[in-house]
Backbone as JSON, one array per atom type, in Angstrom:
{
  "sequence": "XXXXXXXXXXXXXXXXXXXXXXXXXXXXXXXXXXXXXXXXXXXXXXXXXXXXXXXXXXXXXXXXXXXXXXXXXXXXXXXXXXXXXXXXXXXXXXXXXXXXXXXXXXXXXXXXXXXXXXXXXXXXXXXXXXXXXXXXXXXXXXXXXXXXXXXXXXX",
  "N": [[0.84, -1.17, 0.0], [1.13, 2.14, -0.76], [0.84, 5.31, 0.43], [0.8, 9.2, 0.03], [0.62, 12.37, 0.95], [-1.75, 13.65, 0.1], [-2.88, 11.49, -1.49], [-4.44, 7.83, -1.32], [-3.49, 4.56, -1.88], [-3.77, 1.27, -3.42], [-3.33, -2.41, -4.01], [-5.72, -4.71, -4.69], [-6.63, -8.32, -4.74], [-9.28, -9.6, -7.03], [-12.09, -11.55, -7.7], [-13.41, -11.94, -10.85], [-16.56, -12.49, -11.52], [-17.62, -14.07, -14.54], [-19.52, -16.31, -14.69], [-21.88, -18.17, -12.99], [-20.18, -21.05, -13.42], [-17.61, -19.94, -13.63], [-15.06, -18.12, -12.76], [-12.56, -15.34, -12.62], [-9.36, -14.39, -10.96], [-8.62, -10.92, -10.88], [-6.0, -8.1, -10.82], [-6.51, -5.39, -8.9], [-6.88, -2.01, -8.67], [-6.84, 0.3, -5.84], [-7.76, 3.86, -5.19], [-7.25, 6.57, -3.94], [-8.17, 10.23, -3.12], [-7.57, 13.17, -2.05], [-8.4, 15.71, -3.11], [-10.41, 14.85, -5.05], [-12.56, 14.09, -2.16], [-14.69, 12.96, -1.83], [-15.15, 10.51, -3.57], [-13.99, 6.98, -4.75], [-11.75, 5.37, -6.48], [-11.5, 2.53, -8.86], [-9.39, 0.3, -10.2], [-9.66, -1.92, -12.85], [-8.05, -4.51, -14.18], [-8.51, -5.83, -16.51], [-7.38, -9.44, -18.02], [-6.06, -9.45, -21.46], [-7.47, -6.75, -21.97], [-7.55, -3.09, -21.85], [-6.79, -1.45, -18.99], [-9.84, -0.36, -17.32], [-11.43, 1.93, -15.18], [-13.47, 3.21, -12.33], [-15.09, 5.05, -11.14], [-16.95, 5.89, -7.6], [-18.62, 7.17, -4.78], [-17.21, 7.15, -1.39], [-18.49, 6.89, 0.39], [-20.46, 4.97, -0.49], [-19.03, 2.91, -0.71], [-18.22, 2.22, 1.67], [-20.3, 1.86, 2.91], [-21.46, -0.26, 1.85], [-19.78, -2.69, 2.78], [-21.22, -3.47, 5.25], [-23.65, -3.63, 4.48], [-26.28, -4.34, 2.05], [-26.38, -1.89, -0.48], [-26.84, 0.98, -2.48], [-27.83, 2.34, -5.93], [-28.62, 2.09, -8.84], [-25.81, 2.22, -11.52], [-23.78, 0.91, -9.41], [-23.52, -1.24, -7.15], [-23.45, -2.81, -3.79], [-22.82, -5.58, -2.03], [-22.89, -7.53, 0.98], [-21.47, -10.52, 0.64], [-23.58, -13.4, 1.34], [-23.18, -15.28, 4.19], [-22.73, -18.94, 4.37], [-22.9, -20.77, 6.66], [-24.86, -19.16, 7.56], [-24.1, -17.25, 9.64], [-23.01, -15.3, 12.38], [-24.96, -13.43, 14.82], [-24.51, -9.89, 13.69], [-21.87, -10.38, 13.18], [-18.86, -9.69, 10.84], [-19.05, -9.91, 7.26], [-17.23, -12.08, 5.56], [-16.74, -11.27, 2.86], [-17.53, -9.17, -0.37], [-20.08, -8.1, -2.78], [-19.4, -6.46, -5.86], [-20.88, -4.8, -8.3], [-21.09, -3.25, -11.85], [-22.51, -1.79, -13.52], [-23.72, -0.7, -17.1], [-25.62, 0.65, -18.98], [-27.4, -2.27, -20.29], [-25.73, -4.22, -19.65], [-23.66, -5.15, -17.21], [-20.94, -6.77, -15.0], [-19.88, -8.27, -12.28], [-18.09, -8.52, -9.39], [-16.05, -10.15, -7.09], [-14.83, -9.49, -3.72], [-12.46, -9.24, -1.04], [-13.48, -8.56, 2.42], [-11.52, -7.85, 3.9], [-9.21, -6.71, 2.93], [-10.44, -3.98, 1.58], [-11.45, -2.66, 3.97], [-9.03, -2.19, 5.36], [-8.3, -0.91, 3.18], [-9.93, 1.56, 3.56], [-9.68, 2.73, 6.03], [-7.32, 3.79, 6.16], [-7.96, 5.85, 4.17], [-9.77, 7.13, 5.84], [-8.04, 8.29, 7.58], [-6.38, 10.12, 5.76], [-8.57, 11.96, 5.25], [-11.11, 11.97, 7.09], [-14.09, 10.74, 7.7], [-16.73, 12.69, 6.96], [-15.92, 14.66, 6.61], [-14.94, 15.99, 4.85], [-16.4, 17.88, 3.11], [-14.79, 20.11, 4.05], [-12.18, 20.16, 2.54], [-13.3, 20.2, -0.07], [-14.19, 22.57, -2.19], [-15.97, 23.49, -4.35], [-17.51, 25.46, -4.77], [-15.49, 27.28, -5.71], [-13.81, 26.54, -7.48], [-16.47, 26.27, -9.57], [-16.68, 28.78, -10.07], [-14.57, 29.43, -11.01], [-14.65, 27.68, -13.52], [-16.94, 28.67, -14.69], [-16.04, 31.27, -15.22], [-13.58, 31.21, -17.02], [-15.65, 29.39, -19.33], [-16.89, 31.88, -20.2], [-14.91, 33.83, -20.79], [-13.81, 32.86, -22.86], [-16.32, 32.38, -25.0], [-16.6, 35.48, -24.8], [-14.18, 35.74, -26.27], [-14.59, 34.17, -28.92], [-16.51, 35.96, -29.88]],
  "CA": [[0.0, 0.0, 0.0], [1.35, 3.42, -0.96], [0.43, 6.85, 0.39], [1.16, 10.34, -0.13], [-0.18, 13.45, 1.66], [-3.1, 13.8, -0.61], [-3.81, 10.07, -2.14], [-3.85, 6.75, -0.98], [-3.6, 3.39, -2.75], [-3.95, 0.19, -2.97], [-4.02, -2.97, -5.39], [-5.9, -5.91, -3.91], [-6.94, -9.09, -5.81], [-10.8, -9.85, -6.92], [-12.55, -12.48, -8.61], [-14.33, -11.4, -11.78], [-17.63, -13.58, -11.65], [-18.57, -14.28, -15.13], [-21.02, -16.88, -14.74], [-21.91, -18.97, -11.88], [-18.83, -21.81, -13.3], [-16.21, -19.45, -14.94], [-14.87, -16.76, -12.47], [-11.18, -15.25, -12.54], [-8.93, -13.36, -10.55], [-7.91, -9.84, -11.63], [-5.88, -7.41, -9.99], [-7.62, -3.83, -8.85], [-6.3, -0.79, -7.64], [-8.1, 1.44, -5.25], [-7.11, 4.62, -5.17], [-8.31, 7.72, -2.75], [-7.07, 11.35, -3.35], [-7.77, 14.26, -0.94], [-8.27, 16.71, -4.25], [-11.56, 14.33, -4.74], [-12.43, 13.62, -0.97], [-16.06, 12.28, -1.66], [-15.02, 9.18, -4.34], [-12.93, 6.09, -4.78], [-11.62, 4.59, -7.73], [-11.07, 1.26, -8.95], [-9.32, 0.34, -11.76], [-9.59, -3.29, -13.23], [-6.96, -4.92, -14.81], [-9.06, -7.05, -17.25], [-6.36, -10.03, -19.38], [-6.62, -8.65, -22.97], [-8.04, -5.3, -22.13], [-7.19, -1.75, -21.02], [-7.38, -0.81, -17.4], [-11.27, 0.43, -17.2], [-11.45, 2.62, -14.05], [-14.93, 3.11, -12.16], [-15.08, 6.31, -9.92], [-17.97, 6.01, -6.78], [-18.68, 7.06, -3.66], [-16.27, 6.58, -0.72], [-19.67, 6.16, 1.38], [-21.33, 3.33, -0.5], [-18.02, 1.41, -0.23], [-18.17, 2.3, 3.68], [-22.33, 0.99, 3.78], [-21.38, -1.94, 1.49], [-19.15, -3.61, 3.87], [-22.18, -4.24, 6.41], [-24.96, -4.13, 4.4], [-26.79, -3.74, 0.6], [-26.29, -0.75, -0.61], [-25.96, 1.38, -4.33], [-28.81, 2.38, -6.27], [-28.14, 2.45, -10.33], [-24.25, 1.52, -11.68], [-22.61, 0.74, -8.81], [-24.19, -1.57, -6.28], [-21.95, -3.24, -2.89], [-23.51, -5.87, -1.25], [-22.15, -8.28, 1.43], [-21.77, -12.21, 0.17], [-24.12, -14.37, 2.66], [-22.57, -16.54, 4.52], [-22.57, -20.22, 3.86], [-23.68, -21.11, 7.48], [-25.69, -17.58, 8.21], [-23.18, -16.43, 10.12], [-23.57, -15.28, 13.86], [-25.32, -11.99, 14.7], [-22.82, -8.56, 14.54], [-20.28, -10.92, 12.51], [-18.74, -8.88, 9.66], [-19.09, -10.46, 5.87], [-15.57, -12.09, 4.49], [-16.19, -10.72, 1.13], [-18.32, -8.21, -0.64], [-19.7, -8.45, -4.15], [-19.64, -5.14, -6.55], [-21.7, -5.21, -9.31], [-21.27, -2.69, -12.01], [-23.73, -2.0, -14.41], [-24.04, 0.3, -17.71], [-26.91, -0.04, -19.95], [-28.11, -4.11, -19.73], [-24.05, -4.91, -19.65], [-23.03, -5.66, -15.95], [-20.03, -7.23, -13.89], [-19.92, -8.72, -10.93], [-17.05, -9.17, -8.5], [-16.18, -10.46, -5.18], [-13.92, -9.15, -3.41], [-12.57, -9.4, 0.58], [-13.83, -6.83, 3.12], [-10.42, -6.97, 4.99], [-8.45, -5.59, 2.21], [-11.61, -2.9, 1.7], [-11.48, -2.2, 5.53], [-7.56, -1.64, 5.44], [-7.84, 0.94, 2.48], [-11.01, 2.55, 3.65], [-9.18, 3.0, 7.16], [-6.08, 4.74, 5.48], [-8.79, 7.02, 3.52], [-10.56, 8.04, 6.55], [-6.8, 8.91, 8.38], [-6.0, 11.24, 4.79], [-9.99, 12.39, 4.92], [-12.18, 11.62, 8.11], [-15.88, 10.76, 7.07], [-17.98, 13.74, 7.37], [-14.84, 15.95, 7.09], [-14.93, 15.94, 2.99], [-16.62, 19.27, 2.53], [-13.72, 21.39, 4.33], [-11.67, 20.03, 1.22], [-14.17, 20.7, -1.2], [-14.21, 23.63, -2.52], [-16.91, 23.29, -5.3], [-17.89, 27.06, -5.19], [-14.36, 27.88, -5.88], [-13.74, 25.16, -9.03], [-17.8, 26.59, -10.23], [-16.57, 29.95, -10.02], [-12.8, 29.27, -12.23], [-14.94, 26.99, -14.36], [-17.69, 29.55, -15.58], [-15.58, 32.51, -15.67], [-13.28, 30.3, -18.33], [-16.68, 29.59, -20.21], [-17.69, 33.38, -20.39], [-14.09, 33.95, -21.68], [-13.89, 31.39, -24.42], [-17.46, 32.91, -25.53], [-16.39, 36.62, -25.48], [-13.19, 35.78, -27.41], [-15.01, 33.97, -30.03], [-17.52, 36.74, -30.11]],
  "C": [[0.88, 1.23, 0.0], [0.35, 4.31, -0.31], [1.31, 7.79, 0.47], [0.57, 11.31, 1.02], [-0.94, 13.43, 0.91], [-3.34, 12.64, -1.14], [-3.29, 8.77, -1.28], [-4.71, 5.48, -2.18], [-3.17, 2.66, -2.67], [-3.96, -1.27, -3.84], [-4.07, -4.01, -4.56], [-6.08, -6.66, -5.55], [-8.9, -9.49, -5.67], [-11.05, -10.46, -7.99], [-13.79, -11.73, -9.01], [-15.38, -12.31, -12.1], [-18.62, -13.62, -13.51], [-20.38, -15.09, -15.22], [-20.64, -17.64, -13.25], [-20.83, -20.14, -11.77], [-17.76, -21.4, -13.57], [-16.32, -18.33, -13.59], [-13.22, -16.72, -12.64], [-10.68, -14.1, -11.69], [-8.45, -12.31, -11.09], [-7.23, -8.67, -10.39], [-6.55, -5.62, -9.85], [-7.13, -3.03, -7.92], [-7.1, 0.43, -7.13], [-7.27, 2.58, -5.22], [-8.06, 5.85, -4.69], [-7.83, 9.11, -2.85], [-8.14, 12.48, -2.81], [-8.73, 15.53, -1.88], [-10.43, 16.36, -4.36], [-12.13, 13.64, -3.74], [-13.99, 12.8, -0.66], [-15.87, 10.66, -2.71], [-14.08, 8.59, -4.45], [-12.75, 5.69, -5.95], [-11.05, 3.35, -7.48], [-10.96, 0.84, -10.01], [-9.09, -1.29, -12.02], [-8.72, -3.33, -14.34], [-7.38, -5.74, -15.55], [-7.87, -7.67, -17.99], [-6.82, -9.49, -20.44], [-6.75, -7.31, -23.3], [-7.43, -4.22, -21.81], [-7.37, -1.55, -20.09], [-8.89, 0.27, -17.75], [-11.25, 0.83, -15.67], [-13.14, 3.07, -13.61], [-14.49, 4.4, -10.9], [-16.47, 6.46, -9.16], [-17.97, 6.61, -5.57], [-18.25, 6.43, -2.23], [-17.48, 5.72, 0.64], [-20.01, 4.74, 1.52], [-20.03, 2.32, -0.22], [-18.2, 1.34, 1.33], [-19.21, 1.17, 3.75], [-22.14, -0.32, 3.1], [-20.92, -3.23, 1.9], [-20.15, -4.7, 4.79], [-23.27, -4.48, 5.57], [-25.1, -3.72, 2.61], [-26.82, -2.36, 0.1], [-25.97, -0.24, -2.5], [-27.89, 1.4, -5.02], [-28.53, 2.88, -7.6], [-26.9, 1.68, -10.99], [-23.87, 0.83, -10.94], [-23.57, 0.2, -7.58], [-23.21, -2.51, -5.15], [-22.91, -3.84, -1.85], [-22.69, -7.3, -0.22], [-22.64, -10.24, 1.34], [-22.16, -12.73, 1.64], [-22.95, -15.37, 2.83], [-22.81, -17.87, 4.97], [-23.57, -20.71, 5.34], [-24.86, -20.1, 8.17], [-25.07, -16.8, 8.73], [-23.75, -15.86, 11.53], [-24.79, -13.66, 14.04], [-24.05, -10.76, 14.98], [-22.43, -9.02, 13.31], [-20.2, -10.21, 10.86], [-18.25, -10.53, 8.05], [-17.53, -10.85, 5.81], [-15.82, -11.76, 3.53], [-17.74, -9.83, 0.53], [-18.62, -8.67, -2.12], [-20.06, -6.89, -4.63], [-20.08, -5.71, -7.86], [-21.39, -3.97, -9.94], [-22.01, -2.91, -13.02], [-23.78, -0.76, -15.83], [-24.78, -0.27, -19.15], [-27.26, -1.17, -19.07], [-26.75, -4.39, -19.96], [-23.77, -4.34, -18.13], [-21.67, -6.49, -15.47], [-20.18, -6.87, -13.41], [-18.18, -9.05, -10.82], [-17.14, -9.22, -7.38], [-14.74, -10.39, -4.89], [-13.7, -9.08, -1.67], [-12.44, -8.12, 1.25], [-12.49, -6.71, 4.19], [-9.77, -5.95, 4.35], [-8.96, -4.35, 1.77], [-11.2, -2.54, 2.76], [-10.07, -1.31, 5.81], [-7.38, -0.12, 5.06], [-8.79, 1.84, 2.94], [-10.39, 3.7, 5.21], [-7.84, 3.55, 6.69], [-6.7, 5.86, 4.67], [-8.89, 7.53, 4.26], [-8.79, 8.57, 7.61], [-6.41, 10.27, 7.03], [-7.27, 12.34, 5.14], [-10.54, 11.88, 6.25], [-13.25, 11.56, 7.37], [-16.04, 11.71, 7.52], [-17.25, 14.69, 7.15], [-14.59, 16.25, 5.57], [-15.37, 17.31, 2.47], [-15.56, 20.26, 3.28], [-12.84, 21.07, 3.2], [-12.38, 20.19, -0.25], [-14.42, 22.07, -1.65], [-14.92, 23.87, -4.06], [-17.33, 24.78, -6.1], [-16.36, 27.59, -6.06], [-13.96, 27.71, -7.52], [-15.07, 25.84, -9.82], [-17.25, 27.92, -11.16], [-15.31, 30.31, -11.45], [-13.65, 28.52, -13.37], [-15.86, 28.33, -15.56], [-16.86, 31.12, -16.07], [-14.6, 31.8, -17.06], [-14.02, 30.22, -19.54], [-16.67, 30.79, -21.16], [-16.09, 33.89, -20.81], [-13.97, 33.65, -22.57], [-14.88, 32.33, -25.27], [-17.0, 34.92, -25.67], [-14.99, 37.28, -26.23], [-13.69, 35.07, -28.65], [-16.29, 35.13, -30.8], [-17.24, 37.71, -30.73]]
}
């Protein structure tokens, strides 16, 4: 695991569930950066392909750990366990589902190595502490004045 003062990161391993007999491992790097203090990325290492990167909510990874969570793309729910499991007892593994259009993957992936990086996020970032780094008005403000330049130099 790498960090910086502003990012942290991470590359665990996660099985890519094609079908219920075919899954494979791929490796996936999380990655957390202060700059964007509300989302996580995760970039899949598909064989064959290009690294495809998925940028969500540092939350739903938090709520996906314990429980169902995600509403649209990006859904994080915790794999039952085999005997039920006790009451309290935290999930060994999570599955992420992404979704665009009717084309989906699934993976499963383990909530220690989640837990690790999420707990090195919240030491860069505290939960709840994300809007004193945000500065949205600021970025709105540089963005539209840019615009309204552009437009009264082509004008």
């Amino acid at each position: 695991m790498r960090e910086s003062v502003q990012a942290v990161q991470a590359e665990i391993m996660m099985s890519f569930l094609v079908s219920e007999e075919l899954s494979f491992r791929i490796p996936v790097e999380l990655r957390y950066e202060s700059a964007d203090p509300y989302a996580v990325r995760l970039t899949f290492h598909l064989p064959g392909d290009a690294p495809v990167t998925w940028a969500f909510g540092r939350e739903l990874l938090v709520d996906g750990v314990n429980g169902a969570t995600g509403d649209g793309d990006v859904r994080i729910s915790p794999v039952e366990l085999a005997d039920g499991g006790g009451a309290g007892e935290m999930p060994g593994e999570v599955h992420i589902r992404l979704q665009v259009g009717s084309d989906q993957a699934l993976f499963r992936a383990g909530v220690a190595p989640l837990i690790a990086f999420l707990d090195r996020t919240d030491k860069l970032v505290p939960l709840g502490q994300e809007q004193a780094l945000a500065d949205y008005e600021a970025e709105l403000d540089e963005a539209l004045d840019r615009i309204l330049g552009e437009e009264q130099n082509a004008g």
